[in-house]
C-alpha positions as CSV (number, residue, x, y, z in Angstrom):
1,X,-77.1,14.1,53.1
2,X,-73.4,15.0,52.1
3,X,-73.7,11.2,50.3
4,X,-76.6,12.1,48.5
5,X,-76.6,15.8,47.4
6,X,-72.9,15.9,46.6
7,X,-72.4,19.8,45.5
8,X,-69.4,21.5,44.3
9,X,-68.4,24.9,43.2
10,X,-67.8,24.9,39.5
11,X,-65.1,27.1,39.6
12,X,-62.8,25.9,42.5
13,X,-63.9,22.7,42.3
14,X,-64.2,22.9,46.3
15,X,-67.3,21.1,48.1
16,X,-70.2,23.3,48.4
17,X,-72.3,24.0,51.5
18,X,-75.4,21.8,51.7
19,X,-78.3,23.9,51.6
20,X,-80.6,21.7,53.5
21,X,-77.5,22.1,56.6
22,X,-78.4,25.9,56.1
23,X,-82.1,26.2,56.0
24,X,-82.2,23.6,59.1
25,X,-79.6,25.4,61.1
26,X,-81.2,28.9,60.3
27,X,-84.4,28.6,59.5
28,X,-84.5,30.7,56.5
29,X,-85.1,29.7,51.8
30,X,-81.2,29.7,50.9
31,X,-80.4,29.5,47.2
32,X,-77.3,27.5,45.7
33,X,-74.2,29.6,44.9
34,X,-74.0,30.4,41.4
35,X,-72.2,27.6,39.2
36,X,-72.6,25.3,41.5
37,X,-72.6,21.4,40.2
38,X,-74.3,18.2,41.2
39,X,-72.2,15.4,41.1
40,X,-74.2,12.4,40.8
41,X,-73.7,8.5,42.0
42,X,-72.9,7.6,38.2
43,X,-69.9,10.3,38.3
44,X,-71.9,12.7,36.3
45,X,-71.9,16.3,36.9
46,X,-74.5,18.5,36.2
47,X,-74.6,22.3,37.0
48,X,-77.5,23.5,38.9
49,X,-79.3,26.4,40.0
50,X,-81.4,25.2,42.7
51,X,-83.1,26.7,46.5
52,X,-83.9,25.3,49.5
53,X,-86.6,26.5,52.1
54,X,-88.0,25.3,55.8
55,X,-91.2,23.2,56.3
56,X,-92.4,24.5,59.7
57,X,-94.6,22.8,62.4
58,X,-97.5,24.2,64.1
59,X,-95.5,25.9,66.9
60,X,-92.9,27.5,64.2
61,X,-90.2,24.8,64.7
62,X,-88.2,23.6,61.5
63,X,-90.0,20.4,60.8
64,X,-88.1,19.6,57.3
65,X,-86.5,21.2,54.4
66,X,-88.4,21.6,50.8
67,X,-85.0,21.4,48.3
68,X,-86.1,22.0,44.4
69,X,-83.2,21.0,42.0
70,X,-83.2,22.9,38.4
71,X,-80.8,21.1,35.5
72,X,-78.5,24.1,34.4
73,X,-76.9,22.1,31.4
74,X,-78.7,23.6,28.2
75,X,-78.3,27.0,30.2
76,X,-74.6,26.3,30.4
77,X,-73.9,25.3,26.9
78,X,-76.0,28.5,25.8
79,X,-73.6,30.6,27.6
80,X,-70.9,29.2,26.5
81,X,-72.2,29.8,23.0
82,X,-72.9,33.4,23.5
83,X,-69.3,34.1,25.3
84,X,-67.2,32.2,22.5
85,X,-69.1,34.6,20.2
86,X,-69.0,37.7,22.1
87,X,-65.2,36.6,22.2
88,X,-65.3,36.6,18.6
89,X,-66.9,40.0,18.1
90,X,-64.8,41.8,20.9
91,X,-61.6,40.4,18.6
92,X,-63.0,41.7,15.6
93,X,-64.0,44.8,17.0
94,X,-60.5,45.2,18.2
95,X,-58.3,44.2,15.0
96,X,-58.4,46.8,13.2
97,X,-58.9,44.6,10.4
98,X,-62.0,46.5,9.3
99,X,-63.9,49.5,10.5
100,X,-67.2,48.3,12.6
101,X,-69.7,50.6,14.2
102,X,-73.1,49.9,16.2
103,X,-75.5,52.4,14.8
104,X,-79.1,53.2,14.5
105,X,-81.4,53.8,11.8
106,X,-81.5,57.6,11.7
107,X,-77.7,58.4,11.7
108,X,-76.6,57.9,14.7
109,X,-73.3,55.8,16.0
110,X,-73.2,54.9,19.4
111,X,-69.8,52.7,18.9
112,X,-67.3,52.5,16.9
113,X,-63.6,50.6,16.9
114,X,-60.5,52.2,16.5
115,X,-60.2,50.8,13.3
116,X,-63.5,53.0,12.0
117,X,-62.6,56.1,13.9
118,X,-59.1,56.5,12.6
119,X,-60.2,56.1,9.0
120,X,-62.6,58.7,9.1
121,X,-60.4,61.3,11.3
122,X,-62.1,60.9,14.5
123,X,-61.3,60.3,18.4
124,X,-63.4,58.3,20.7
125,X,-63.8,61.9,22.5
126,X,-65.8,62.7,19.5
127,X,-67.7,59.8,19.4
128,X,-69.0,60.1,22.9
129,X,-69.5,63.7,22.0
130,X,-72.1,62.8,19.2
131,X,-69.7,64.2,16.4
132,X,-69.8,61.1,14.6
133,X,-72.8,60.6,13.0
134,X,-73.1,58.4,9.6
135,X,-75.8,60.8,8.2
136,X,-73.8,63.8,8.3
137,X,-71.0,61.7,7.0
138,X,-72.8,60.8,3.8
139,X,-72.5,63.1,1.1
140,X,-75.6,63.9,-0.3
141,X,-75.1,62.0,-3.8
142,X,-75.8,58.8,-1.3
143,X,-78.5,59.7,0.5
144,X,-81.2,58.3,-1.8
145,X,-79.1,55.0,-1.6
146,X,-78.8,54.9,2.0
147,X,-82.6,55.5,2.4
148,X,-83.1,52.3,0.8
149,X,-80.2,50.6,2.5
150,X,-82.5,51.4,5.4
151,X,-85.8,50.4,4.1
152,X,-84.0,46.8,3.2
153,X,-82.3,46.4,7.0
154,X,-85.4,47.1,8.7
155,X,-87.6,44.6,6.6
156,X,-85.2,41.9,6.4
157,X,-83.1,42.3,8.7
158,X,-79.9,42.3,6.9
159,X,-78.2,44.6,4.7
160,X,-76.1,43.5,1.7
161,X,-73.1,45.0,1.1
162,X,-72.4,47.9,-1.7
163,X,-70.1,50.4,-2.1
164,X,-70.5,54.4,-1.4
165,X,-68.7,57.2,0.1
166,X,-68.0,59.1,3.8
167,X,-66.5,62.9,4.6
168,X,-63.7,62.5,6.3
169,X,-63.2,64.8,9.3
170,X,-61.4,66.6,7.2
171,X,-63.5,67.3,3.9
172,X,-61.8,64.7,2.1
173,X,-64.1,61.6,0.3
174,X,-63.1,58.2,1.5
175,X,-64.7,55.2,-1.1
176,X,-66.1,52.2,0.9
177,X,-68.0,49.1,1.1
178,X,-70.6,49.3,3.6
179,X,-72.7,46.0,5.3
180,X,-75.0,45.3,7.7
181,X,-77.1,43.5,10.3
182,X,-79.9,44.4,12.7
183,X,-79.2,43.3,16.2
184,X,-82.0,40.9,17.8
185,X,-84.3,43.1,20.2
186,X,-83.1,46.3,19.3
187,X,-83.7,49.3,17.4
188,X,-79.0,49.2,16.2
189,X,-77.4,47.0,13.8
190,X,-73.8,46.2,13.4
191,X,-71.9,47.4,10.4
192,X,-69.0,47.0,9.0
193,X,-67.1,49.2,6.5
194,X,-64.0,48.3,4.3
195,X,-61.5,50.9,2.9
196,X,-61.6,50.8,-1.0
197,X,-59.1,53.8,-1.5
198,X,-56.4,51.6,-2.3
199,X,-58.3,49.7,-4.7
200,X,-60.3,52.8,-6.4
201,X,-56.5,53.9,-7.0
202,X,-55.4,51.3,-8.7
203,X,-58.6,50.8,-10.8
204,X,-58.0,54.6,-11.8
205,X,-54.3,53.8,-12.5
206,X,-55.0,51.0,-14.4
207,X,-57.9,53.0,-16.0
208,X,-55.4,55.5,-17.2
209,X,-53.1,52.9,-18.5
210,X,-55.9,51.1,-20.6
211,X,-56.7,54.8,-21.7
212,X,-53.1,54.9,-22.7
213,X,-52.6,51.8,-24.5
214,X,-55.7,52.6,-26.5
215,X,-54.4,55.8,-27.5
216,X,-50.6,54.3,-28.3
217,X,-52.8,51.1,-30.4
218,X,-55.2,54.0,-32.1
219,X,-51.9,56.0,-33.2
220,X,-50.2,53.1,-34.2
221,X,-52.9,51.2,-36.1
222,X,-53.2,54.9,-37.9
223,X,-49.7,54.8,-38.8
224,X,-49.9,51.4,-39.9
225,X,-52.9,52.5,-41.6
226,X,-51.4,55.3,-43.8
227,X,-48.1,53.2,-44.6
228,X,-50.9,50.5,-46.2
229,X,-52.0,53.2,-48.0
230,X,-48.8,54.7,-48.9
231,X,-47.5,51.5,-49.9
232,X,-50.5,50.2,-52.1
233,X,-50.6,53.4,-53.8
234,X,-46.7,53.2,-55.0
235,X,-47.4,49.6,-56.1
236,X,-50.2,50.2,-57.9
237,X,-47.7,53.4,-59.2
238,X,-45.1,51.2,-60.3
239,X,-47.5,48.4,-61.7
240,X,-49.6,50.9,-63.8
241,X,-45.8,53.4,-65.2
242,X,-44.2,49.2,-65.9
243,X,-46.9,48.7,-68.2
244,X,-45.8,51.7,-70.8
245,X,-42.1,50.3,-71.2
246,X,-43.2,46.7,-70.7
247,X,-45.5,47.1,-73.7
248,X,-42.5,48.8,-75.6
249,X,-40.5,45.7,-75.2
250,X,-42.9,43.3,-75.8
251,X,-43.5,45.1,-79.1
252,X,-39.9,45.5,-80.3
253,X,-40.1,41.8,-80.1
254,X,-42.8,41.0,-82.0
255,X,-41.2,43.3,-84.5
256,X,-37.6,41.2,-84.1
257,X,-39.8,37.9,-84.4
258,X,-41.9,39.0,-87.8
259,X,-39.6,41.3,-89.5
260,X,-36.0,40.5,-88.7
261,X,-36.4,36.5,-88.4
262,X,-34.0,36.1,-91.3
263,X,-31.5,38.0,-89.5
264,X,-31.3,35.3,-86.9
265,X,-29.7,32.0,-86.2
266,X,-31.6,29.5,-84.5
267,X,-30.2,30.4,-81.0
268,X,-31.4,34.4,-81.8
269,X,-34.8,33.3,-82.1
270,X,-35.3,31.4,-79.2
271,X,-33.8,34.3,-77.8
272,X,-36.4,36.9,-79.1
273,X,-39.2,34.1,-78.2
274,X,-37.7,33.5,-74.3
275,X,-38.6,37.7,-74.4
276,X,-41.9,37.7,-75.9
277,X,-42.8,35.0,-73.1
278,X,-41.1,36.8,-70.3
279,X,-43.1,40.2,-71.3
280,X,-46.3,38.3,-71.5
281,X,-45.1,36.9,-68.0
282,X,-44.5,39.8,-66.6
283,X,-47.6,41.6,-68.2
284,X,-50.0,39.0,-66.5
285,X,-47.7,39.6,-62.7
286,X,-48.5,43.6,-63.3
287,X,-52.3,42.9,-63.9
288,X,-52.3,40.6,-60.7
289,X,-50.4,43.3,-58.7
290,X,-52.9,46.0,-60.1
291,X,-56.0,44.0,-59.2
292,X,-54.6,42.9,-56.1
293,X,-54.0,46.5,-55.0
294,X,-57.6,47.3,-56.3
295,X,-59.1,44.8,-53.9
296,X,-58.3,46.7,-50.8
297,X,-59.1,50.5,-52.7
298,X,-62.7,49.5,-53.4
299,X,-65.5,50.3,-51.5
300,X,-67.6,48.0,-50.3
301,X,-71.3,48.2,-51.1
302,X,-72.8,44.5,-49.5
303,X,-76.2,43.2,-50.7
304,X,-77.7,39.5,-50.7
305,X,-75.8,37.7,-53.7
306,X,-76.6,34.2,-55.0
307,X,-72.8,32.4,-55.4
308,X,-75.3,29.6,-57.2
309,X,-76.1,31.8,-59.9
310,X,-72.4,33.5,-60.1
311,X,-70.9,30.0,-60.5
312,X,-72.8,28.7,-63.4
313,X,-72.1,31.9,-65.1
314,X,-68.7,31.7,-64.5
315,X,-68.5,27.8,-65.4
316,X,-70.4,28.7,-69.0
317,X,-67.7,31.2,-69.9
318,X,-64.7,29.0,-68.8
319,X,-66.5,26.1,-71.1
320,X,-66.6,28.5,-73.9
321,X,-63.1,29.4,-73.5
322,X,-61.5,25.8,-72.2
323,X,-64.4,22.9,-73.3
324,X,-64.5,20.2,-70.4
325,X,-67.4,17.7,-71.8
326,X,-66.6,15.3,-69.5
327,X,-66.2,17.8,-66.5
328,X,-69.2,17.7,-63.6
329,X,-70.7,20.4,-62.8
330,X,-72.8,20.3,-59.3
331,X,-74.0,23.6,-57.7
332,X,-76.2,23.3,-54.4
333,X,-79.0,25.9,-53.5
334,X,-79.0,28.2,-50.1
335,X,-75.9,29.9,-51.9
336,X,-76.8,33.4,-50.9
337,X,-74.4,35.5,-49.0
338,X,-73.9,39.0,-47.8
339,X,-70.9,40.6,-50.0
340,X,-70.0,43.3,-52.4
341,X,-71.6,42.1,-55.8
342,X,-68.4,43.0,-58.0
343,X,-65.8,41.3,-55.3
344,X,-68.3,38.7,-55.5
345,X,-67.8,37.9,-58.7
346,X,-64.0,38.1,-58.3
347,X,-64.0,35.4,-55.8
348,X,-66.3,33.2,-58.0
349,X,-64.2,33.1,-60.8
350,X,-60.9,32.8,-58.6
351,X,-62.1,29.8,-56.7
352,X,-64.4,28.0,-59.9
353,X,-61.2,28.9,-62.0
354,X,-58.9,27.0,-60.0
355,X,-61.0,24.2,-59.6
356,X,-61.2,24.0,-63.6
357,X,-57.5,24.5,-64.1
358,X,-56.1,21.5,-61.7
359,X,-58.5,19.2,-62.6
360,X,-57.7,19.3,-65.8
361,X,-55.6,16.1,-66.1
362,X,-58.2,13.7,-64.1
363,X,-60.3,10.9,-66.4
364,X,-63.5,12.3,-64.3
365,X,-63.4,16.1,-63.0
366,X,-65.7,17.1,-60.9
367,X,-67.0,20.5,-59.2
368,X,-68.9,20.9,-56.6
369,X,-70.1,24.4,-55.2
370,X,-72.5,23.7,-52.0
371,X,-73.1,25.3,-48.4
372,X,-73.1,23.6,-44.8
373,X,-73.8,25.3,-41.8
374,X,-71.5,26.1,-38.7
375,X,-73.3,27.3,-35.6
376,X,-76.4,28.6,-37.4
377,X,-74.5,30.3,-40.5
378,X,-74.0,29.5,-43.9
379,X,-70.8,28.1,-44.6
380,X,-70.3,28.6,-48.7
381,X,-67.7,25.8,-50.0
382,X,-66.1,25.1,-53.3
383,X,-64.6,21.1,-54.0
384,X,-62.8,19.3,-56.5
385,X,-61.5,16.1,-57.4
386,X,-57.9,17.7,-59.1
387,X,-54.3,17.4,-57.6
388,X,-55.1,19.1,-54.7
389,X,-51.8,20.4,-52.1
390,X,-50.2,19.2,-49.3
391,X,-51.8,20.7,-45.5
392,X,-48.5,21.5,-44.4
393,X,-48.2,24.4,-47.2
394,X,-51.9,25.7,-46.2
395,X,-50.4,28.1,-44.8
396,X,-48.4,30.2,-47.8
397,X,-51.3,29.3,-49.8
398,X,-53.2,32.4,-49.8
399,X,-49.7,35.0,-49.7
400,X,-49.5,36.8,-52.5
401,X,-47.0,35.6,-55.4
402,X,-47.2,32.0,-53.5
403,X,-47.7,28.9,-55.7
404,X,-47.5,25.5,-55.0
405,X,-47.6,24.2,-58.8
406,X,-45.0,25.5,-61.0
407,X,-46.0,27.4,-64.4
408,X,-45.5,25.2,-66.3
409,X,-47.5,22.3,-64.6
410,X,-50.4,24.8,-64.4
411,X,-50.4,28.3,-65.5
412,X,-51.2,31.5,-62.8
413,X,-49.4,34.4,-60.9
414,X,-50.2,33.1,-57.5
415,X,-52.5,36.0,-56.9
416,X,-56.1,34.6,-57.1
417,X,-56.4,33.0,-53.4
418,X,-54.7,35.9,-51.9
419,X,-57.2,38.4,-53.8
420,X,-60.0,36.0,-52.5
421,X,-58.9,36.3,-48.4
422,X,-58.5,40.2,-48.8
423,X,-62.0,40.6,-50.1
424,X,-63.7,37.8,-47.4
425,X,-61.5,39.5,-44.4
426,X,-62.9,43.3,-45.7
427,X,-66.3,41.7,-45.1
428,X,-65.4,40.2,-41.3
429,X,-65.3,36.9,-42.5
430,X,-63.1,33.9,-42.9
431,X,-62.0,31.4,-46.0
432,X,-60.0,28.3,-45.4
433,X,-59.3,25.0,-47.1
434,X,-58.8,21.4,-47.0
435,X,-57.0,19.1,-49.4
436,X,-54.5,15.8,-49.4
437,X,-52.3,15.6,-52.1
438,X,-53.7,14.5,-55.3
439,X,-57.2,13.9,-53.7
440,X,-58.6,17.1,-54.9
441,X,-59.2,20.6,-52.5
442,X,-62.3,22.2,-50.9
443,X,-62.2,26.1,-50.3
444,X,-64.8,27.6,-47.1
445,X,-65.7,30.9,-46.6
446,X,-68.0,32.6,-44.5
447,X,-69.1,35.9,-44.1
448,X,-70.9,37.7,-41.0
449,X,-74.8,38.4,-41.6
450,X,-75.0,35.4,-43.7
451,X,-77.2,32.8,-41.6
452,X,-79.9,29.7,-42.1
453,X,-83.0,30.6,-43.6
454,X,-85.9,29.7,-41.5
């Protein structure tokens, strides 16, 4: 028998008795020790829980032995599943990494770790008192939410996690973030709770600095604000008190150039003719400054304008004032836009103006004022076939008093593009342009509000 039913104690490793020696030496059902192993003729072991009894004889005598042999080796592997993670838990519980209690579903804890207990206050004496209760410990804002919490972990099971509140032991409010789980065959689940006091504190702090950024940027942009204004009302000051003596010495000339021309030598006129020009000059820079300031004191009054319809208007009066016969003229339709009808015009004649002037030396000029769409909205756009500029100069193009082209290769103040991105930016919107030198230029703009017809 020894040969056959080899049987060894799991844990010392020692040779087990045989039950069938047992039951035939006294007669009575004997059951195997607990993790107790077979080891098999292949070198196999296998644990087993198994019993042995007596088969009797008609006069009582032990005739034979009845052993029943029961394959423990899913049993095993199970336990050792449910120790490793009853190991697992009991660390958990123990860390003090986060708060865990065992609880019921009508406020009651019946354990808690040290972890749990020592953020709230309390002792394990008054847990096993019953003074720990997480109804009593919930203030009453988070009651109607903890009576759903419940509703949810007894129909599923499971709790997600969100964040509430607990009374200290002391009175105090401690912010968390509560989850759960039922536990299988009971009426308790398992919950854990995180501390979120040092994370509510720094979310207030950084709350309060937001707050006082906002403030500091508010304050600041006001200041900025009222030195705009400050500043836009001395220029237009000292552009509108220039114009009196300006006009003075313009007229003095043309009194020198009509009257006194036989008082002068050659030199003396071109004199009095270098300050006619330079008063004209700077009569033109004052009007530029002037309408420049005006741009940014008018109010704004947007309605649905046609830039189609402006641009032809525009073109007729620069034909009656410059004739271009041989100039082309092509203006697209879905031209409307959302703007300020009198700024409108403004940026019409700026941009159709400037397309004029610099292609005035080409055999064929052409104009083209057309729309193309970006991401739904209308994008308006203005092109010509004149000099154009240089890309790495797009940037000082529209700065007021910036010009690319000398005055006396084309005539201007420099004032017209920068006019045109003031009034587009007081709508919300934006104006660009393209160009390579002496391949013409195209000018974008888009405003908000302005989209695709459907």
């Amino acid at each position: 028998l020894p040969e056959v039913f080899h049987i060894i104690s799991e844990d010392t490793r020692q040779i087990a008795e045989s039950p069938v020696e047992r039951v035939l030496r006294e007669g009575v059902v004997v059951g195997l020790a607990n993790h107790t192993a077979l080891l098999a003729k292949d070198g196999v072991e296998r644990p087993i829980a198994d019993s042995a009894a007596p088969i009797r004889d008609a006069s009582g005598k032990v005739a034979g032995v009845v052993l029943v042999f029961h394959d423990m080796t899913v049993e095993r592997a199970v336990e050792r599943k449910l120790r490793q993670s009853e190991q697992r838990f009991r660390r958990l519980f123990e860390s003090g990494v986060l708060g865990i209690i065992v609880a019921d579903l009508v406020g009651n804890i019946r354990d808690a770790n040290d972890a749990f207990l020592s953020l709230f206050g309390y002792t394990n004496d008054d847990l096993r008192a019953g003074h720990v209760r997480w109804s009593e410990m919930t203030p009453p804002k988070w009651q109607a939410r903890d009576a759903e919490a419940v509703k949810e972990l007894g129909a599923t099971g499971v709790l997600r996690s969100y964040e509430k509140e607990y009374f200290h032991k002391d009175g105090t409010v401690v912010p968390i973030v509560l989850g759960a789980a039922m536990i299988e065959g009971s009426d308790e689940c398992i919950c854990y709770v995180l501390d979120l006091t040092e994370r509510k504190r720094a979310e207030s702090a950084v709350l309060a600095l937001n707050m006082e950024l906002e403030l500091r940027v508010e304050q600041r942009t006001e200041q900025l604000r009222q030195l705009n204004r400050e500043l836009e009302s001395f220029s237009y000051s000292v552009a509108h008190d220039l114009r009196a003596p300006l006009r003075g010495i313009a007229g003095f000339a043309e009194v020198l150039a009509d009257d006194y021309a036989d008082k002068f030598d050659a030199e003396g006129l071109d004199c009095v003719a270098e300050i006619r020009s330079n008063a004209s000059r700077m009569a033109q820079l004052i009007d530029a400054l002037l309408s420049l300031s005006r741009v940014n004191r008018t109010d704004l009054h947007p309605v649905n304008v046609d830039l189609g319809v402006l641009a032809r208007e525009v073109a007729d009066e620069l034909e009656r004032l410059n004739p271009r016969p041989a100039l082309e003229l092509v203006v697209g339709d879905d031209l409307e836009v959302v703007i300020d009808p009198l700024l409108a015009r403004t940026v019409v004649e700026n941009l159709v103006g400037n397309a004029w002037k610099f292609t005035r030396d080409v055999a064929a000029p052409r104009i083209e004022v057309g729309s193309t769409r970006e991401d739904g909205a209308i994008v308006v756009f203005v092109r010509d076939n004149g000099v154009g500029f240089d890309m790495k100069y797009v940037e000082k193009l529209f700065s007021p008093f910036q010009r690319l082209h000398t005055s006396t290769e084309f005539p201007g103040t420099g004032i017209g593009l920068a006019n045109i991105q003031r009034i587009i930016k007081r709508h919300g919107g934006k104006v660009w342009a393209e160009s390579a030198d002496g391949m013409g230029a195209t000018f974008f703009l888009q405003l908000p509000g302005t989209t695709e017809k459907t």
